[in-house]
N, C-alpha and C positions, 0 to 999 in steps of 0.2 A: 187884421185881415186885409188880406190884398186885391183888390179887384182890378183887372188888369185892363187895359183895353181892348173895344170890340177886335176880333182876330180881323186882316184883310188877308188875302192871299192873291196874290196879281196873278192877269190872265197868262198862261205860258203854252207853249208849244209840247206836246208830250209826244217827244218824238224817240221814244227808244219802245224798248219790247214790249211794255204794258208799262199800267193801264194807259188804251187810247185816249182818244177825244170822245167825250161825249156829246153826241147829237143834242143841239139843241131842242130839236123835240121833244126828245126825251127829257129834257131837265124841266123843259117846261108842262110834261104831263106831270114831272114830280112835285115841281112847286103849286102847281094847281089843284093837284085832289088835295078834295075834301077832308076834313077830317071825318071820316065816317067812322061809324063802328065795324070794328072786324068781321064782323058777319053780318053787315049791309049785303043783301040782296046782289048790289054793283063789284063789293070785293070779292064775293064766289062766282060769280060771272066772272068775274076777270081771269082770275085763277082757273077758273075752265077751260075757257078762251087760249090763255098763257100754257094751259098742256096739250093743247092742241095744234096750236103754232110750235111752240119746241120740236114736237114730233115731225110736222113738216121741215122745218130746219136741220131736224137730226135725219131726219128719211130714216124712218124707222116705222116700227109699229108695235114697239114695245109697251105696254102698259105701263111700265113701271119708270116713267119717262117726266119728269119733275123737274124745279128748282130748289136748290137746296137755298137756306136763308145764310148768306155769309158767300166771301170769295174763294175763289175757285183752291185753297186749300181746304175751304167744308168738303166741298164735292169729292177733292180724292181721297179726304179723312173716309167720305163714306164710303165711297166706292173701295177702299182697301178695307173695311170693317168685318169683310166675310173672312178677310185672313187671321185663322188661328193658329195659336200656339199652335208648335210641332209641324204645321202647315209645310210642304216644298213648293220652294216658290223660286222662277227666276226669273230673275231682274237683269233688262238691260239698259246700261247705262252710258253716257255719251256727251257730258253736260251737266250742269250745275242741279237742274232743275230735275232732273231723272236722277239726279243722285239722290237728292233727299227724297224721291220717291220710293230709292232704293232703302235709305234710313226709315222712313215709316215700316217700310214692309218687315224690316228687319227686328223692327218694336212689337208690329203685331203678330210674327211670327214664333217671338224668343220666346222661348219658356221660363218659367218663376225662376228657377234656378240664372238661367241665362240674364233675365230684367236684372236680377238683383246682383250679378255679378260687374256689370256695364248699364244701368238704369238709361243713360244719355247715349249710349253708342253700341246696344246691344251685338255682340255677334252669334244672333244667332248658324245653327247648324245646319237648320232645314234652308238655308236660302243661298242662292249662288248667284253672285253679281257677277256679268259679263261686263265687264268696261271696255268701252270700243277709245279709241285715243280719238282726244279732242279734235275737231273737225272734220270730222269723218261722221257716216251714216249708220246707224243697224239693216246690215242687209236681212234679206231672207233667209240669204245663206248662213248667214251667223247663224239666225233664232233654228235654223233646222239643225244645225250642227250640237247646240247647244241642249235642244228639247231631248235629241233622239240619245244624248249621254247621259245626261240628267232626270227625264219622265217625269217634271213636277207638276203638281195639282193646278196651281198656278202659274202665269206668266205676265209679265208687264211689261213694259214699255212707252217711252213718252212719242205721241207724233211728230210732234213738231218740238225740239226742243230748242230755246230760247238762249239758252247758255252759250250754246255754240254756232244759233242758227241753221242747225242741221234739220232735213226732212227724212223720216225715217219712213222705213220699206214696212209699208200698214199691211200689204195685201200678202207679204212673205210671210208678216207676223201671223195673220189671220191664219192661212192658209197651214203653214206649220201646226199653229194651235190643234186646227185641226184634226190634224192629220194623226197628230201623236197625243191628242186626249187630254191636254192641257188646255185652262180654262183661262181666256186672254185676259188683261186687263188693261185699258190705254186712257192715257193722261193726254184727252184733246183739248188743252186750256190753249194753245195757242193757232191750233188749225181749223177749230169750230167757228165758221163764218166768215173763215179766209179762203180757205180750200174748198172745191169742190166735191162733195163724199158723201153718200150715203152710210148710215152706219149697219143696217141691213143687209151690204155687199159686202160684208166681214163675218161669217158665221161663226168664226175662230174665238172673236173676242167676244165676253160676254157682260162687260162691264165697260162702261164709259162716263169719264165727269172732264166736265170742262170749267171756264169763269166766265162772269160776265163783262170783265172789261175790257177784255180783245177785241177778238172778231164779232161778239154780241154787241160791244160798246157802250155797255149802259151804267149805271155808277156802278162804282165798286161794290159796294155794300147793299144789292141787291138779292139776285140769286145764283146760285152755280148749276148749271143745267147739267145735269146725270140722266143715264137711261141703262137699266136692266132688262138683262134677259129673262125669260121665265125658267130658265135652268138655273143662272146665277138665283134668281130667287128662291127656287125650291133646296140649291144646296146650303143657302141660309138658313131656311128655317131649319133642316137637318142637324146643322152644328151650332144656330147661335151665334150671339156677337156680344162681344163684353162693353158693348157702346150701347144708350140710350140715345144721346140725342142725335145722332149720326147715324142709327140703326134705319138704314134703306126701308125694311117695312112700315116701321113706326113712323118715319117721316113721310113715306106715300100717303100715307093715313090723313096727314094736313091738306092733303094735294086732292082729298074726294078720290084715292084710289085704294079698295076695300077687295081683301080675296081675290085681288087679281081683275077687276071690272071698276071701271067710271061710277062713281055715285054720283047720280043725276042732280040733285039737289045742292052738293057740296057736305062737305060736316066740317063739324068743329074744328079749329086749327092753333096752333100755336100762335096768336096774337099777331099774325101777318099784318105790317104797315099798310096803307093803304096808300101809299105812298110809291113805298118799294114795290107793290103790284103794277100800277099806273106804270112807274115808269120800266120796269122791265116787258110790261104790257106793249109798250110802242114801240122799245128796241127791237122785239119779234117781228110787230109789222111791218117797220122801215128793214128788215131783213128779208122779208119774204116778198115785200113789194118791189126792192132794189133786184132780187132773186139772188140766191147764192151762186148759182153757177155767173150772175155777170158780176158778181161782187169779185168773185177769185177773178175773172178776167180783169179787172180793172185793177187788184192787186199785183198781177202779173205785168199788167202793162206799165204802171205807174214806176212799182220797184224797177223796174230795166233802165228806165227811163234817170231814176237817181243811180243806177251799176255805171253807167254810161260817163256821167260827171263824176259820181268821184274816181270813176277811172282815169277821166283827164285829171284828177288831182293827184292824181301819182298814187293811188291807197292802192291796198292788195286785198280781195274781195275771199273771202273761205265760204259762204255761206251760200242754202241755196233756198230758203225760203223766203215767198214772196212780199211779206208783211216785215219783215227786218235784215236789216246787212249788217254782218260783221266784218271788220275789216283790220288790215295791217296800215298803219301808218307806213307814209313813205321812211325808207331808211333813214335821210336828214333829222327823221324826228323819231323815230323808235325811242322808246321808254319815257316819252312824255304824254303814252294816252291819258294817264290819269289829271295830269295838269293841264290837257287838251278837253277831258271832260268838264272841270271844275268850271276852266274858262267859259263855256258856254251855258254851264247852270248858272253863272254866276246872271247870264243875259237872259233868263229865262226862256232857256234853249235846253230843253230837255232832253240829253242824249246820256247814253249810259257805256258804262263798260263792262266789260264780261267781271261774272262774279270769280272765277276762278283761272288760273295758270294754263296757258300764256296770255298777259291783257292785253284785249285787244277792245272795238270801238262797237259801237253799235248803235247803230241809229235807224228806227222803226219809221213806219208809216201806216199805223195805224188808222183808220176814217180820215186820213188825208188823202184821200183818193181824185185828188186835180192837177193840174197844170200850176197854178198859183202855189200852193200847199209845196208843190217838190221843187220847183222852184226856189221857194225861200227856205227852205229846208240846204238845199246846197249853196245858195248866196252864204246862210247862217256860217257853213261850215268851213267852206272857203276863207271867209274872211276872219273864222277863228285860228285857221290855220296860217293866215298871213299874220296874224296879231302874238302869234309865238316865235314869229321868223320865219316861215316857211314861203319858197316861191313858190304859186301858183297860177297858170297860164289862164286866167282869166277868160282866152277869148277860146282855150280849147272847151272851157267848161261849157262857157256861151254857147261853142260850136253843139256839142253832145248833145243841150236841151233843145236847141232849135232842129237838130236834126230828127230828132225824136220827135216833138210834138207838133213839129214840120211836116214830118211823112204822115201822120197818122190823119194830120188834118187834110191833107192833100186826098188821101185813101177816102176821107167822108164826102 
């Protein structure tokens, strides 16, 4: 028998698409609760608490408005769960991560025949994937184009997708839904607590799951915040769902939400840590007390602030969301993103590169929302960029930050 040594893992910078930095608050409501029991008086408080805050973060007023337990793949396992075999469904896609949103859909959609023909890569018939080319947006005008050819039950789409950095057109999506009687679905894992949005000013979509370690920031393996409409749930219960533990009503159920109403007391729940509540408990509060609308501001500000430096680094910027840049290396160095990312995991510089074709760079700022934070986030990169051979103008980068956090300080 082997017994290994205690694990370390050193502190590092997590500076690509996800997971952020967790708030030391937050870690430290996790390491401090109690061991209590599950249904201490304090862990259904919380969890009350915790669907009450979400819903002000979601701007909503859906009842059916939760943590799912697990990362922001629970969430959209759930939130795709109303899709049945034989289902029309379409899927737009535009990035790595709306892709495989497109493969779920295309699982829960296939029929017996279809699973067992392709179990791993079903194609099914009922579903039609719009692929928009990498770097590029889902306009409105796609999804109208698409809806009024097709008339599917469903439709989806990612907000913010991460693959490519793209921000997609929510309010085309919605309003199309609309218009043409398809029931939205949208994957807000990476716009939830970066963006400023109500999900209530979308009548189109009717489903929403996001994660918690983006714009929430709280560990991973907390909850994935979802929120239902009362139409996506009444079409639930009509047709059923071949999932148990991802089943939207059954899981409201741990949440004290019963027939569509709050249960005042709490009920019984699926063994919720007390732990995992604490600390998704405090990421809600340091959300609503920082306020989301100043939180997108200072994601807006910040990101500009690092477009700006690696612009004096020679990169070529494709992206336009404000919590992640993707980028083209200068020509000098094209097709060494990969040996450019290595290099700086290797410093516990956590920057990433796109999962799929053409590779390009990516580097996030997730809850690094200061001057210091972006700062050493572009020294980090610069100087990995010089340590592959690359010249970089040092004092234009200098110039770009100071100019930035020059003006803005002069404006206060």
């Amino acid at each position: 028998m082997t017994i290994h040594p205690q694990l370390t893992i050193p502190e590092t910078i997590a500076a690509g698409p996800g997971p952020g930095n967790t708030d030391a608050r937050v870690l430290a409501r996790f390491a401090s609760s109690g061991m209590a029991d599950h249904m201490h008086p304090d862990v259904l408080r919380g969890m009350a608490e915790c669907k009450e805050m979400l819903r002000d973060v979601m701007g909503t007023r859906n009842v059916y408005t939760f943590g799912v337990a697990g990362t922001g793949w629970s969430g959209l396992d759930m939130m795709f769960s109303a899709v049945m075999p034989g289902d029309s469904v379409v899927m737009f896609v535009n990035g790595t991560f709306s892709g495989i949103d497109g493969l779920t859909v295309r699982m829960k959609a296939a029929t017996a025949e279809e699973l067992a023909a392709n179990s791993m890569d079903p194609q099914a018939a009922s579903v039609t994937i719009i692929n928009i080319p990498h770097g590029q947006s889902v306009t409105g005008e796609i999804v109208e184009a698409a809806l009024v050819e097709h008339k599917p039950k469903w439709a989806a789409m990612a907000h913010w997708e991460t693959g490519s950095g793209r921000i997609n057109d929510i309010k085309g999506f919605s309003d199309a839904c609309e218009k043409h009687g398809a029931m939205g679905l949208v994957d807000a894992v990476s716009s939830l607590g970066v963006e400023d949005f109500r999900i209530d000013d979308f009548p189109g979509v009717h489903g929403w799951a996001s994660c918690p370690q983006k714009g929430i920031c709280c560990l991973p393996l907390t909850y994935a915040p979802v929120s239902f409409t009362d139409h996506y749930i009444e079409t639930l219960k009509a047709t059923g769902t071949r999932t148990f533990v991802h089943h939207p009503i059954l899981e409201a159920r741990h949440w004290g939400i019963v027939g569509g109403e709050d249960v005042e007391k709490g009920t019984y729940h699926r063994t919720h840590s007390a732990y995992a509540v604490a600390a998704f408990h405090e990421a809600l509060r340091i959300t609503l007390q920082q306020g989301v609308a100043q939180r997108a501001k200072d994601y807006t500000f910040h990101e500009a602030a690092l477009r700006d430096a690696l612009n004096a680094m020679g990169c070529d910027i494709t992206s336009n969301m404000t919590s992640l840049i993707v980028l083209d290396l200068p020509k000098d160095m094209a097709g060494r993103e990969m040996e450019l990312v290595q290099h700086c995991r290797a410093q516990n510089f956590g920057i990433w590169p796109t999962l799929s074709e053409p590779v390009q760079v990516r580097i996030g700022i997730l809850n690094l929302l200061n001057q210091t934070a972006i700062t050493d986030i572009a020294m980090r990169f610069a100087q990995a960029m010089r340590d592959l051979g690359a010249e970089v103008d040092q004092a234009a980068v200098d110039h770009a930050l100071n100019r930035h956090y020059g003006t803005a300080l002069a404006a206060e």
